[in-house]
N, C-alpha and C positions, 0 to 999 in steps of 0.2 A: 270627823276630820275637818279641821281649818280650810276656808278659801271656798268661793263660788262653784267649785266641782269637785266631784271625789276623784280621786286619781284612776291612772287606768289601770282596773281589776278591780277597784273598791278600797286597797289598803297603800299607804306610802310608803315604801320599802325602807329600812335604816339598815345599815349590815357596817356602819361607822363602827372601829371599835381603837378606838386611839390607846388603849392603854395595851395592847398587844405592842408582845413586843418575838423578836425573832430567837428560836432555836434552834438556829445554825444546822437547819433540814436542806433537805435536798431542795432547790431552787428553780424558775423558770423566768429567765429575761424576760420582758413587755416590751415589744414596741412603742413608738408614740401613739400609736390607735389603741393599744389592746390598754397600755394605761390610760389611756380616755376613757375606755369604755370600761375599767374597773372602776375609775371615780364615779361615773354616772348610775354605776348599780347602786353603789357605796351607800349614796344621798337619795337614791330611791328616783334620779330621773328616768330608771330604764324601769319602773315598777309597771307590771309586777315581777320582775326577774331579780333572782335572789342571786343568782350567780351567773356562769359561763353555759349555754346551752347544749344541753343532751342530745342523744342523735335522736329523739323523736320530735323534741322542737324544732330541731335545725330541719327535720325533714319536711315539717307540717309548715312550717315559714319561706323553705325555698318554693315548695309544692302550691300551697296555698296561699302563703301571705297571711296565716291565721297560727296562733298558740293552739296548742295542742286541746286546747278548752275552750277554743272560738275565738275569741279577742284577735282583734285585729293587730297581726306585727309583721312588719315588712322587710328587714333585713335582719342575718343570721348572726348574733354576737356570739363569737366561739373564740376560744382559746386554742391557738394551734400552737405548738410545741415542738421544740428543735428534736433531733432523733439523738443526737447526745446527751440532751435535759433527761428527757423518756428514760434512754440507759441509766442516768448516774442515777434517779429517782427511782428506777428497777420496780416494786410493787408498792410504795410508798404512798398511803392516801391522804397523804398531807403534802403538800406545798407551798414553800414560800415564792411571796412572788417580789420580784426585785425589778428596778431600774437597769437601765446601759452602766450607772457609775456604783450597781449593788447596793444601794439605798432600798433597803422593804420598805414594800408597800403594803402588804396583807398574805395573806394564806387564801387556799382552798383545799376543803375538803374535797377529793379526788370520790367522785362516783362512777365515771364510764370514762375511760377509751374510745375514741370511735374514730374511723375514718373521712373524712371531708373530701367534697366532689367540685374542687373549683370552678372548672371548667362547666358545668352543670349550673352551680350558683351562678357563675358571674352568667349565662347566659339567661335563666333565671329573674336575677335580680337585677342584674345592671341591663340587660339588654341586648349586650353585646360580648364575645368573648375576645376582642381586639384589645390586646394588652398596650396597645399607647392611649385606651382611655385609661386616664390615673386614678379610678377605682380600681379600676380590673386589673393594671397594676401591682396596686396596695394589695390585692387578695391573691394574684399567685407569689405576689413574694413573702407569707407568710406558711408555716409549715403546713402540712396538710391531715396531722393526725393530732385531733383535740383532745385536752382533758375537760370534761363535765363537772361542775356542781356549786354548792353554793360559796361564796367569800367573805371573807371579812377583813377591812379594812383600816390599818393602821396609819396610811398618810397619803394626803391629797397632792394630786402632780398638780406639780409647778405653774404658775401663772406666771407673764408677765408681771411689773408692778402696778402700769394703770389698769392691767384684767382686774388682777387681784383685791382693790379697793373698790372693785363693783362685782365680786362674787357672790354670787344670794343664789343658794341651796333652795331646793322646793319647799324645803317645809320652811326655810325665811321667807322666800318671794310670795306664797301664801299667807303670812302673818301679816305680811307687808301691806298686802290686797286689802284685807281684814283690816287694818289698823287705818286705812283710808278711804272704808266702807264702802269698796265696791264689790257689787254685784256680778259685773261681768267686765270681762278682760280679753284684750284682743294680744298676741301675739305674735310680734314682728320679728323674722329669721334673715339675718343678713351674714356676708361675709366680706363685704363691703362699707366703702363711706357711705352715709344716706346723702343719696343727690334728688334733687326735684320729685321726680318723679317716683321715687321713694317715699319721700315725705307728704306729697297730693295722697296717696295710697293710703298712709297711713291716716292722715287727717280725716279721710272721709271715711274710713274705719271706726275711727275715735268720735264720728259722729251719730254712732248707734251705740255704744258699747259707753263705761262707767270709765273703763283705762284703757293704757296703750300700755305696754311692755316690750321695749324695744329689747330685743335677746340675740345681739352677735354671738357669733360662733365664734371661738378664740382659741380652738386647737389646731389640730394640723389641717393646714391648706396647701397645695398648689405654691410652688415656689415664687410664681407670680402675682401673685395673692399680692394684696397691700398689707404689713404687718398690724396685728393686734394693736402695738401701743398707737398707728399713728390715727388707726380705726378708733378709738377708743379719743382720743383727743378731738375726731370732728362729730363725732355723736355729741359732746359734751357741748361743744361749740352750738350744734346744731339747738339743742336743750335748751341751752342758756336765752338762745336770740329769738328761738321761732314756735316753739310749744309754750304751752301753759303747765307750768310746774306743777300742778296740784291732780295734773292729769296723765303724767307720765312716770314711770318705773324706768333705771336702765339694769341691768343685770346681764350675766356672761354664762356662755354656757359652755363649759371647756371639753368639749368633741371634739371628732377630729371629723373633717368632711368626708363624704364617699364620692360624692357625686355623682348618688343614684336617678335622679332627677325622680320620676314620677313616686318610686320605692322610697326613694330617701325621704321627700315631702312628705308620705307616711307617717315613718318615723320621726320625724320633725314634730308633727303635730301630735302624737304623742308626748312626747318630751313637753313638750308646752303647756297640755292638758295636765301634766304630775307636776309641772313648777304651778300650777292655779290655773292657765289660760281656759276661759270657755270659747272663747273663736280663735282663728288661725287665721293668719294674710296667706294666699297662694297668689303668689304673681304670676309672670312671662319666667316659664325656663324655670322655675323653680329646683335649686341643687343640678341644673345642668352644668353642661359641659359640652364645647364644639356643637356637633351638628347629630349627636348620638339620638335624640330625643325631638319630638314636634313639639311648637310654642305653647300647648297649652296641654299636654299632656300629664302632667303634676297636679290639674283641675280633675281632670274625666279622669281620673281613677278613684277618687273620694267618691264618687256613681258606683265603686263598686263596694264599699263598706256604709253598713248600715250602722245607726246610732247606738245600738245593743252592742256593737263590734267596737264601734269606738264614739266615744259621746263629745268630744271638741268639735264646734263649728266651721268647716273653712267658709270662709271670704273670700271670694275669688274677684280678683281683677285683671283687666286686659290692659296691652302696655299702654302704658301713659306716654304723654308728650307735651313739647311744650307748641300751643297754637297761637298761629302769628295773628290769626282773624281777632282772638278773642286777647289778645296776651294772657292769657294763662294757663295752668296745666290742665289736658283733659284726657278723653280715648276718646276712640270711634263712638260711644255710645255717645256721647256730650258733643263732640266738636262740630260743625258743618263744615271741616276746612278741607281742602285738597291735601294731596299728598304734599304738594309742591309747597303747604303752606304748616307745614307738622315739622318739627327739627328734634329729631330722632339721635342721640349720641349715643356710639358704644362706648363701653368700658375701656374695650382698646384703643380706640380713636384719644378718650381721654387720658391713659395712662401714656400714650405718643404725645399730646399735647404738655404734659406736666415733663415727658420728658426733655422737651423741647425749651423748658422756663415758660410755658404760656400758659397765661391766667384761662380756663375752661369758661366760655361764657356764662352769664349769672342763667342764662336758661335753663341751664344745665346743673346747676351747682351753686350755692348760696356762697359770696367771698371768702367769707371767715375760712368756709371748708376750705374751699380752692384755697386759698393760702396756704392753710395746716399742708396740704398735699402738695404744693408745688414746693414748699422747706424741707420737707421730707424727701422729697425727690434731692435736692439739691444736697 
């Protein structure tokens, strides 16, 4: 296998089969998640998963956070199915699976039935069963009794068009590594602009390691999310002025968020490790949400999988800032500053500021960016 790490399990999954085409069988709609997470088997970022999870993975993952064969995996990909799909498909072990406007997407062959315990999961996996966090949302509003088994895949969901000019598959974004002889690769998971403090993170990442891989997430987000394309425009921006080109990859990774925080970071770093990554960034809050989750809880759980479980390195950092003593970006470990002298932005603070027309100071945010987002905003 291509690229500085084996994937996770040893093999890269392909289940792509483009020249399938549909036999007008019985059907099951896809959400915007569940089509996520058929393209990501598809291409082998969810390797080793060939397909929709059985109930003894789904049990060994909600239970333990482990595949039914050790391997570290942290949230349950399943296919849950309306109760009218189930009827018209009656004992049918084949399914096609379609979009909201019935465009196929692929089949599965149907192995198990089984019933899902959301209420269990989400407390489980996400932490909490309070349904105004918008995972735990996303998971009771999907049906409750899965079909199992393996897929295959006739067409990739939709990208924006700036996603889609930066789509790079695992087995590309490993050619890719390879083709620009690096050894080792750090990757960066955003769903955001990269502001300061982002890009301090990553720099000093990129100063142990061969590359950076910056990898937004470009599926379904939080309505308040900044969109993909305008995302996708200040990374570019960011590329062009402040990296060294010969050290950076950007590629997209079209999920859709949970916002599991510690769980989801998991998964995250998995995913990273099958597109090539051998380290992982773990910042502040990683894949949080609100106050569901403590600041550095996405770290202290990598303490509890060992390298046989899962072989990507995290990198952990503490939040950055910008300091007034030193002018530049640092953390508590680096700075001697006071509180009073650290200028800490939220994301809401800056999303109130862009909506107001004001430029977010350069502390915060490199021009060009703040530009791209305050036009966007307008």
């Amino acid at each position: 296998m291509s690229g500085p790490i084996a994937p996770h399990g040893g093999t890269l999954v392909d289940r792509l089969d483009p020249d399938l085409t549909s036999s007008g069988g019985p059907s099951v709609t896809l959400s915007a998640r569940q089509q996520a997470d058929l393209d990501l088997i598809g291409v082998g970022a969810f390797s080793p998963l060939e397909g929709f999870m059985g109930s003894e993975a789904y049990e060994s993952v909600v239970e333990s956070m482990r595949l039914p064969n050790g391997l570290a995996w942290s949230i349950p990909i399943t296919l849950g199915v309306s109760s009218d799909e189930l009827a018209a498909a009656g004992t049918a072990d084949r399914l096609e699976l379609v979009d909201g406007d019935g465009r196929f997407l692929g089949v599965i062959e149907v192995e198990e039935r089984y019933e899902l315990d959301p209420t269990r999961e989400a407390a489980k996996v996400f932490g909490t069963t309070d349904e105004a966090h918008p995972g735990v949302a996303g998971l009771y509003a999907h049906p409750t009794t899965a079909v199992a088994g393996p897929v295959r895949v006739a067409a990739r969901m939709g990208l924006d068009d700036a996603s889609e000019k930066h789509r790079l598959d695992p087995a590309a974004s490993r050619a890719r590594f390879d083709e620009l002889g690096w050894k080792t690769v750090v990757g960066f998971q955003t769903r955001n602009p990269i502001h300061r403090a982002h890009e301090y993170i990553t720099k000093v990442a990129l100063e142990s390691v061969d590359g950076l891989f910056i990898h937004p997430l470009v599926g379904e987000t939080k309505s308040d999310d900044i969109p993909a394309d305008v995302r996708m425009a200040c990374y570019l921006a960011l590329m062009e002025g402040y990296y060294p080109s010969d050290r950076v990859v950007l590629g997209v990774l079209p999920a859709a968020m949970r916002y599991a925080g510690p769980k989801e970071a998991i998964l995250h770093a998995i995913m990273r490790q099958n597109y090539g990554c051998t380290h992982f960034i773990v910042g502040r809050d990683h894949a949080g949400v609100g106050d569901y989750y403590g600041t550095y809880d996405a770290q202290h759980i990598f303490d509890d999988v060992s390298r046989d479980e899962l072989a990507i390195e995290p990198m952990k950092f503490e939040h950055s800032f910008w300091c007034k003593l030193t002018g530049s970006m640092a953390t508590a470990k680096t700075s001697p500053a006071g509180p009073e002298d650290r200028v800490f932005l939220s994301g809401t603070k800056v999303r109130e500021m862009l909506g107001n027309g004001e430029m977010p100071p350069e502390e915060f945010t490199r021009p060009e960016v703040a530009q791209i987002l305050i036009d966007s905003y307008r």
